[in-house]
Backbone as a ProteinNet text record, in pm:
[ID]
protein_1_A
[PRIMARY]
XXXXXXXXXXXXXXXXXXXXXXXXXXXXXXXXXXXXXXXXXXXXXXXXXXXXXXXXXXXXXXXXXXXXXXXXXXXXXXXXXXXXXXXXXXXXXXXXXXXXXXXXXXXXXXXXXXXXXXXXXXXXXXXXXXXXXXXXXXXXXXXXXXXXXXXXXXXXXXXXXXXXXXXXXXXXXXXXXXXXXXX
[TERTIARY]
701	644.4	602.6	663.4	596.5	457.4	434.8	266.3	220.2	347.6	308	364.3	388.9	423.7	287.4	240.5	117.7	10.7	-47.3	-109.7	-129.6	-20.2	-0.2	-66.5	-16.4	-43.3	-163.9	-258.3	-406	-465.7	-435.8	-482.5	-455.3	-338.7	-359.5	-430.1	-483.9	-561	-712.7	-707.9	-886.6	-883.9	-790.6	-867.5	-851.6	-756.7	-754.5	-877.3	-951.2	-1059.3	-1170.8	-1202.8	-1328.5	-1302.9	-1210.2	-1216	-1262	-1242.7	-1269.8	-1394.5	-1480.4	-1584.7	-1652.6	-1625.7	-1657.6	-1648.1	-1480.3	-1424.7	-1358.7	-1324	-1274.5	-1111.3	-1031.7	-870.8	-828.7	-839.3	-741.7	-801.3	-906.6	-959.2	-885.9	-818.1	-789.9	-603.2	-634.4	-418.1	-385.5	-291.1	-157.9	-191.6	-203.5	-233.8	-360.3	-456.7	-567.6	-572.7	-512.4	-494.5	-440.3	-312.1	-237.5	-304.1	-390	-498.2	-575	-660.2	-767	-653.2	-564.8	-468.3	-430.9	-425.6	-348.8	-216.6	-124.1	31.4	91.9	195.3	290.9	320.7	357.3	392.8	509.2	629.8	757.1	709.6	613.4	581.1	445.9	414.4	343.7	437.2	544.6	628.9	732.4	709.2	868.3	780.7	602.7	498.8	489.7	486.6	424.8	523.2	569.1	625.1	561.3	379.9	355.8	201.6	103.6	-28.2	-66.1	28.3	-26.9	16.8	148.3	180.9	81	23.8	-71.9	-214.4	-247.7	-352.2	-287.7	-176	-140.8	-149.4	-85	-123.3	-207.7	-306.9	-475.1	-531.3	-509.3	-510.9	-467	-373.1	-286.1	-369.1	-430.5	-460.8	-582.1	-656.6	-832.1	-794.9	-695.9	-667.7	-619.3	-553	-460.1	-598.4	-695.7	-776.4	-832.7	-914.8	-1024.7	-907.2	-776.8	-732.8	-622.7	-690.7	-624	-724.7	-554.4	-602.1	-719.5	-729	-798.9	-876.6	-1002.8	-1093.4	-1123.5	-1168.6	-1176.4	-1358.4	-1434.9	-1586.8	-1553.3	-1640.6	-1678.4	-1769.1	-1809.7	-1958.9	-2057.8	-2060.4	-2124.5	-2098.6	-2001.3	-1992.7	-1878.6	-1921.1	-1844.8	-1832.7	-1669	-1667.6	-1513	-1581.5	-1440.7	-1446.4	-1556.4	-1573.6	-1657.1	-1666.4	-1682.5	-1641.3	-1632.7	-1562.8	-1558.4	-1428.9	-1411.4	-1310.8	-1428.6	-1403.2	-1429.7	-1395.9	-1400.7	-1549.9	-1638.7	-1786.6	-1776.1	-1687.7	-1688.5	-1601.1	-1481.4	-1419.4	-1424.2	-1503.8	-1566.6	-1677.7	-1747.4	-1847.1	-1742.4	-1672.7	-1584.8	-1486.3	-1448.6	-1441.6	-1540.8	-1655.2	-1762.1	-1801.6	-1797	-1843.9	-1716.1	-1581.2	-1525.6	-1512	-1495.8	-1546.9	-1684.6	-1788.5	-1913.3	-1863.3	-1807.6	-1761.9	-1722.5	-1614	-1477.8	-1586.5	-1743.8	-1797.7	-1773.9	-1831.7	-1792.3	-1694.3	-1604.5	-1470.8	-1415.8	-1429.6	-1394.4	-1459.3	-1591.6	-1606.7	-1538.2	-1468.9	-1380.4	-1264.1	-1204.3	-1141.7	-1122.9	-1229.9	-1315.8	-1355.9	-1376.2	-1376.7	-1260	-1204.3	-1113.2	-974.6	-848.5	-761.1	-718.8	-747.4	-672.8	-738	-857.9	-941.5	-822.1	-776.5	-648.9	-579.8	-534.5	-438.9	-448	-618.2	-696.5	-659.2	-725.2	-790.2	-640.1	-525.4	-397.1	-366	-380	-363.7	-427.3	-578.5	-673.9	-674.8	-686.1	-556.3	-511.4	-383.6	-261.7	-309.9	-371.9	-387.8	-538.1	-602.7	-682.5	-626.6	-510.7	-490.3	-420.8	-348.6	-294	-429	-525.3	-684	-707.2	-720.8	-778.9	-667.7	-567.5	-444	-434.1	-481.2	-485.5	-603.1	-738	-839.3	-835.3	-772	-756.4	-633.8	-550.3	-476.3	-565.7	-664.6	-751.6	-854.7	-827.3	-910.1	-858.5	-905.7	-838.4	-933.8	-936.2	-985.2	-911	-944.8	-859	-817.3	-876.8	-850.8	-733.9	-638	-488.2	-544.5	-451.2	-476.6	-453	-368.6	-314.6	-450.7	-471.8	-637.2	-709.2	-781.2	-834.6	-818.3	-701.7	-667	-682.7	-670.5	-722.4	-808.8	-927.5	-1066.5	-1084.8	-1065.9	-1131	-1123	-952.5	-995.7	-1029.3	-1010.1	-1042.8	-1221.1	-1293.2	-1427.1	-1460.7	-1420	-1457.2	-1400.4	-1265	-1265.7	-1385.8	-1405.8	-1531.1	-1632.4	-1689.6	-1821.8	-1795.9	-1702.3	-1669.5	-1765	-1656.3	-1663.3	-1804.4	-1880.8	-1969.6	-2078.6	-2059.9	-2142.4	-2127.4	-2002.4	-1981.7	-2044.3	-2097.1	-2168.7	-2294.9	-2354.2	-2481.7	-2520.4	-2444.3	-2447.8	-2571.7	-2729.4	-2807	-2867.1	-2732.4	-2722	-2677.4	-2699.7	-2626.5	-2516.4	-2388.2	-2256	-2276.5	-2406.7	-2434.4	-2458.6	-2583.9	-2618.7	-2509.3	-2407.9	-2294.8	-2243.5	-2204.7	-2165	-2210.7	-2333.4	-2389.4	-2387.5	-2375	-2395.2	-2268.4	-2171.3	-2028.8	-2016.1	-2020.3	-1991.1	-2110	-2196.1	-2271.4	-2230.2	-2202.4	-2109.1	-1990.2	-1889.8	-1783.3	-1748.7	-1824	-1887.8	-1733.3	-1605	-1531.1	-1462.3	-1517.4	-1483.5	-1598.3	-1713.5	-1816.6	-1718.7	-1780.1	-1740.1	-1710.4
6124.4	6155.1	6303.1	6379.9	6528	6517.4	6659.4	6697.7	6646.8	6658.1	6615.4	6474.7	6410.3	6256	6219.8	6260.9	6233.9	6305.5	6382.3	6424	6317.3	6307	6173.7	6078.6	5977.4	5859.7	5901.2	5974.6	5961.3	5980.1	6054	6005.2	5901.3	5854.6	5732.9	5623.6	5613.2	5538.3	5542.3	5711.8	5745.7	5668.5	5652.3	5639	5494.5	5395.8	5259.8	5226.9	5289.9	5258.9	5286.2	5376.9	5438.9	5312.2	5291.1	5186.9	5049.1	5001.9	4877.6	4872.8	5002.2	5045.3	4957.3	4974.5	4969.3	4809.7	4778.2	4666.2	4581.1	4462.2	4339.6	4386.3	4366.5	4404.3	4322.7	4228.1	4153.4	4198	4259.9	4435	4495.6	4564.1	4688.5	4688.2	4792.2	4813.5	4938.1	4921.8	5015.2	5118.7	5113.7	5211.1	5315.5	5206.1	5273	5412.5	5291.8	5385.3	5539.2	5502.8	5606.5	5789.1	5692.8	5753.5	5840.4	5771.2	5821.6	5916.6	5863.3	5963.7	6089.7	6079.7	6207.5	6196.4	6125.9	6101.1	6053	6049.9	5992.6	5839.5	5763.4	5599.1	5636.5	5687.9	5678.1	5710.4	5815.5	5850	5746.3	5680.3	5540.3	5466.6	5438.8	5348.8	5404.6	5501.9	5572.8	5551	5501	5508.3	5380.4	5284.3	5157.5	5095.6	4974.1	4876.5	4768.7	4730.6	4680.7	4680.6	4663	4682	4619.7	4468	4423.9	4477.8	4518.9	4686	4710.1	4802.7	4909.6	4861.1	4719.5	4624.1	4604	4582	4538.1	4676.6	4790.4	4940.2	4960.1	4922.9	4982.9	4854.5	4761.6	4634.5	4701.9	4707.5	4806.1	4900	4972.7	5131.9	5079.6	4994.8	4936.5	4850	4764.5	4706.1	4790.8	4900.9	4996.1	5057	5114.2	5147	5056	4937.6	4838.3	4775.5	4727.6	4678.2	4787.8	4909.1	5025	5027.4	4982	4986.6	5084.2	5181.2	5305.9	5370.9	5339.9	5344.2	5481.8	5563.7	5690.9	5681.6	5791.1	5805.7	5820.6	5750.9	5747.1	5829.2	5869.2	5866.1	5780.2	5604.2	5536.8	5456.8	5477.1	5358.3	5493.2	5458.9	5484.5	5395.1	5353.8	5253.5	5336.2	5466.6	5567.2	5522	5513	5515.2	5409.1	5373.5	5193.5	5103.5	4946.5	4890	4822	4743.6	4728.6	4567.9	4503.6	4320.7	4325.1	4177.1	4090.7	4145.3	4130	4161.5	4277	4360	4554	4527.9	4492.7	4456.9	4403.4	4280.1	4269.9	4312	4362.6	4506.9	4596.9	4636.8	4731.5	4734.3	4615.5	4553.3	4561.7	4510.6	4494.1	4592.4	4752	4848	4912.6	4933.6	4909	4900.8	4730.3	4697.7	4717.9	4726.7	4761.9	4932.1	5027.3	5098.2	5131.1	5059.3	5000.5	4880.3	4879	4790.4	4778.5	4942.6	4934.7	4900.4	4922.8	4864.9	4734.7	4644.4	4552.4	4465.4	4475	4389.8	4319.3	4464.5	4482.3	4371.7	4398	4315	4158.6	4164.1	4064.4	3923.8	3994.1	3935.1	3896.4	3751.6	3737.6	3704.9	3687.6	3660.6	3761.9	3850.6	3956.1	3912.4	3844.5	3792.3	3691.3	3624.8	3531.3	3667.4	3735.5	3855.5	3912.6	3961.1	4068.4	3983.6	3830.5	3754.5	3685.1	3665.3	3614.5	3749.8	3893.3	4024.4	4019.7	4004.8	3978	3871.1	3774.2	3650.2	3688.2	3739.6	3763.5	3893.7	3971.3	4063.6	3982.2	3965.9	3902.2	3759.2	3731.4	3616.2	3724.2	3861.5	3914.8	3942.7	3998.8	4033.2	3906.6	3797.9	3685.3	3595.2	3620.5	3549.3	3579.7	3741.8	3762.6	3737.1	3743	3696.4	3483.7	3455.5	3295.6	3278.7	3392.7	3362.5	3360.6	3388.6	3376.8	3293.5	3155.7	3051.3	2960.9	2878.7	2720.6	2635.4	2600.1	2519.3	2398.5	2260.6	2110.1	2131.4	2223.3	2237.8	2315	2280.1	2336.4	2481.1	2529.2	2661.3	2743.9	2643.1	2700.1	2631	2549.9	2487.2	2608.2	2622.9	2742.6	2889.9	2880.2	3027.2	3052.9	2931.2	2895.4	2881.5	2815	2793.8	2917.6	3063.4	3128.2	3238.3	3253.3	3386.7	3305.1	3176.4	3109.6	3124.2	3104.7	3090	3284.2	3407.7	3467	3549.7	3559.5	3603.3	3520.8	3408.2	3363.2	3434.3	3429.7	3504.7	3645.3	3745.1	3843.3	3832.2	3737	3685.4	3713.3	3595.9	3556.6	3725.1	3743.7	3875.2	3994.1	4030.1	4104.8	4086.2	3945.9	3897.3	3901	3861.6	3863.3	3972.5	4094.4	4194.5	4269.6	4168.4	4233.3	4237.6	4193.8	4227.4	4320.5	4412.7	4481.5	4444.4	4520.8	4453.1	4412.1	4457.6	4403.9	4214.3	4254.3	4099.5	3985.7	4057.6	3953.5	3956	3978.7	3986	3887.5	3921.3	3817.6	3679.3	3671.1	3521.6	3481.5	3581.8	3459.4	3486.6	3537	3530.7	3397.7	3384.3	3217	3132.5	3138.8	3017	2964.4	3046.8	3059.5	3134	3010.6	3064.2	2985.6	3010	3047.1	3149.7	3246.3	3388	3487.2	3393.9	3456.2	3510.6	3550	3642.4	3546.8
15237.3	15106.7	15107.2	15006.7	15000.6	14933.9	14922.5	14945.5	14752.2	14688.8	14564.5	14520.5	14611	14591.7	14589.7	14721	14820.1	14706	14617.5	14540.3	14424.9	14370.2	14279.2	14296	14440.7	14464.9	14504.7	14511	14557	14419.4	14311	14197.2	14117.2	14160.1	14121.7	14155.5	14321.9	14371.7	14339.4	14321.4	14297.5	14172.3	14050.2	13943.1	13870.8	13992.5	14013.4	14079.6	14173.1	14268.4	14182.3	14084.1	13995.6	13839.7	13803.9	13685.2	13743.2	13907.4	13955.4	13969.8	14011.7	14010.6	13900.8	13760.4	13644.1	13554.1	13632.3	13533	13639	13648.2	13709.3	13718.2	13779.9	13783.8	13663.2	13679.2	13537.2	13402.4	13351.8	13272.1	13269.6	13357.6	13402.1	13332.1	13255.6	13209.6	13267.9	13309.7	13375.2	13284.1	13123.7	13057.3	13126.5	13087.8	13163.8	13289.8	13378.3	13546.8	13495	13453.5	13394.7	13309.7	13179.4	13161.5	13230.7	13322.1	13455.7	13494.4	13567.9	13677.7	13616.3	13502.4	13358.2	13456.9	13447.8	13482.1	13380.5	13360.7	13287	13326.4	13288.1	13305.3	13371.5	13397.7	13472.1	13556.5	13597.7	13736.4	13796.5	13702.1	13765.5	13804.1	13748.7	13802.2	13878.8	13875.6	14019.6	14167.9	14185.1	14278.3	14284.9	14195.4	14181.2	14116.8	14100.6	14007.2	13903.8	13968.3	13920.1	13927.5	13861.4	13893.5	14013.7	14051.2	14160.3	14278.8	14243.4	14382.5	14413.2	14319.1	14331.4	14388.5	14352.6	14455.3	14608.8	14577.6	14759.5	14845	14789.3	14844.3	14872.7	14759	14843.2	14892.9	14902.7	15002.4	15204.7	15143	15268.1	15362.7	15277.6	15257.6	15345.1	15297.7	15350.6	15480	15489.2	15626.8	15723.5	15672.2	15796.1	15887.6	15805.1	15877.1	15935	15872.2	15919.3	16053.1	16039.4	16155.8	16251.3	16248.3	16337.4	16476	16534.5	16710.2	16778.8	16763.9	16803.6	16679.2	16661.8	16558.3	16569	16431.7	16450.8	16367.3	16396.2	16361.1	16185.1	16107.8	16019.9	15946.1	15842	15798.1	15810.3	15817.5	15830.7	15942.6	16017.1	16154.5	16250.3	16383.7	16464.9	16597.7	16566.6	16692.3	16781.5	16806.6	16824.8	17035.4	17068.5	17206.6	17242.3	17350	17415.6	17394.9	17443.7	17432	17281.4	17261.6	17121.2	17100.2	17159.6	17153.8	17059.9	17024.8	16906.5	16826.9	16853.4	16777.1	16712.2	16796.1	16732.9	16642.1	16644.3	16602.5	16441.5	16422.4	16249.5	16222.2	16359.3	16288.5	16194.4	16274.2	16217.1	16071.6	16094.8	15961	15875.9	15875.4	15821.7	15735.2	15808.9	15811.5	15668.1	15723.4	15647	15508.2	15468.4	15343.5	15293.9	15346.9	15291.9	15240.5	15310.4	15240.1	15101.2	15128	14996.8	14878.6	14921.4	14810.9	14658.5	14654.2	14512.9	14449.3	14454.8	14388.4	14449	14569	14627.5	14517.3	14466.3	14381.3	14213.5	14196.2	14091.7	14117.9	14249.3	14298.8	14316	14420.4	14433.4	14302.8	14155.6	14018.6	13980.8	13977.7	13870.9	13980.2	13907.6	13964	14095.1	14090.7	14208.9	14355.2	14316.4	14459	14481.6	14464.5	14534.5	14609.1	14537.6	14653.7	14720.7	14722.4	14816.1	14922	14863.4	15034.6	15044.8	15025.5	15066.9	15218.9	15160.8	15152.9	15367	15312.6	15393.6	15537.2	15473.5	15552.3	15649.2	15558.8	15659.2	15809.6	15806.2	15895.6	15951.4	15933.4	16012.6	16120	16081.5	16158.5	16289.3	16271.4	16368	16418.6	16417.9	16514.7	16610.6	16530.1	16538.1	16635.3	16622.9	16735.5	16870.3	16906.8	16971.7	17080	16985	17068.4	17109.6	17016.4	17066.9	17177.6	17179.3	17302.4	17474.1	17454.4	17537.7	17584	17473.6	17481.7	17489.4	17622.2	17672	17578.4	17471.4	17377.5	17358.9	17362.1	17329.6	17202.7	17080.5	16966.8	16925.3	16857.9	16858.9	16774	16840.2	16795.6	16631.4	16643.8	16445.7	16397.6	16388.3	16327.6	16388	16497.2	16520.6	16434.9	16410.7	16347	16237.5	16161.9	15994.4	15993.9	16082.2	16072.3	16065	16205.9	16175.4	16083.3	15992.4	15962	15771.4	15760.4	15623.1	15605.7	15713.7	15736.2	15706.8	15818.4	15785.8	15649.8	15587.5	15451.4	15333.6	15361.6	15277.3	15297.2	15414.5	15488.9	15379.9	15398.9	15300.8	15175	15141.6	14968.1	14945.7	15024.5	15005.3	15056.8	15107.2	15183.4	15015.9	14997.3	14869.3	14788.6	14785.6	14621.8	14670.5	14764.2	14797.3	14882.2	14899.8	15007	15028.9	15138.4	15162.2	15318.8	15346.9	15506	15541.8	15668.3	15758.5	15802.3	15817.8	15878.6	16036.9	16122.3	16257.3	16219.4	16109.6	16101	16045.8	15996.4	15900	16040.1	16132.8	16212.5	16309.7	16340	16425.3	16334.2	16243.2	16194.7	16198	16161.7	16201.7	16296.6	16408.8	16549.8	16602.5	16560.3	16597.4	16541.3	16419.8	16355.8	16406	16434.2	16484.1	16660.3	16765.6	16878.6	17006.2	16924.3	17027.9	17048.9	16924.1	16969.6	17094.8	17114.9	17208.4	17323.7	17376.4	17510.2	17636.6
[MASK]
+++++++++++++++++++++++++++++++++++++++++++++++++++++++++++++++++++++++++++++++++++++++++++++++++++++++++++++++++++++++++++++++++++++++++++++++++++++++++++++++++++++++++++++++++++++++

């Protein structure tokens, strides 16, 4: 992508991310974004095909970091150095989406929460597979794997709407809830 593909698609994201801010996604028209971005509609759609593209992109965009192997320092979290098990791990997550709040809730409202957390799902079961390959549990493991990443995208949900915890403490509570990811 050149430097003005790459110019584009970040105004288009800033001003998909600042209306979610504001309004629920199924609110939100292609017109709109378009609007915010000051682009033309062909060049929304030579970037995007469809508004829900443009959710799975920045779906994308928030997991690449939250589930990137080698974590880099933040403004609000750094998990760049020591170890980085499972606990750092949906700290890090945690940290993350508490980030991405404001507009996750936009999200979060209304039909697009089926896609975030389908979105969500799917890459948490790669985190989460790997730490159950490490557990001799009688409990089959595909049950395991749905328990845990179905339990913590709720924990999310539920954390987003009621968000007056620390991502340590959301943390510690599904890591006790869900105590065959312990150490």
């Amino acid at each position: 992508m050149d430097r003005r593909q790459a110019k584009t698609r970040k105004a288009v994201m800033e001003a998909f991310t600042n209306l979610l801010e504001h309004k629920s996604y199924g609110n939100i028209t292609v017109q709109e974004i378009i609007d915010a971005a000051d682009i033309g509609r062909s060049t929304f759609y030579a970037h995007f095909e469809t508004k829900d593209d443009l959710l799975r992109v920045l779906c994308e965009e928030i997991f690449s970091h939250v589930f990137s192997e080698k974590p880099h320092k933040e403004k609000t979290h750094d998990f760049s150095s020591g170890t980085y098990g499972m606990a750092e791990k949906v700290t890090h997550m945690l940290y993350q989406l508490d980030d991405s709040r404001s507009y996750l809730r936009g999200i979060l409202a209304g039909e697009s929460s089926d896609i975030f957390m389908r979105y969500f799902r799917e890459h948490l079961t790669e985190i989460f597979e790997d730490a159950l390959q490490k557990k001799t549990k009688k409990i089959p493991r595909d049950y395991l794997l749905n328990h845990a990443t179905q339990s913590f995208a709720e924990t999310v949900r539920w954390w987003m709407a009621h968000g007056k915890y620390k991502p340590e403490e959301l943390c510690t509570f599904y890591m006790e809830a869900v105590p065959f990811f312990a150490d």
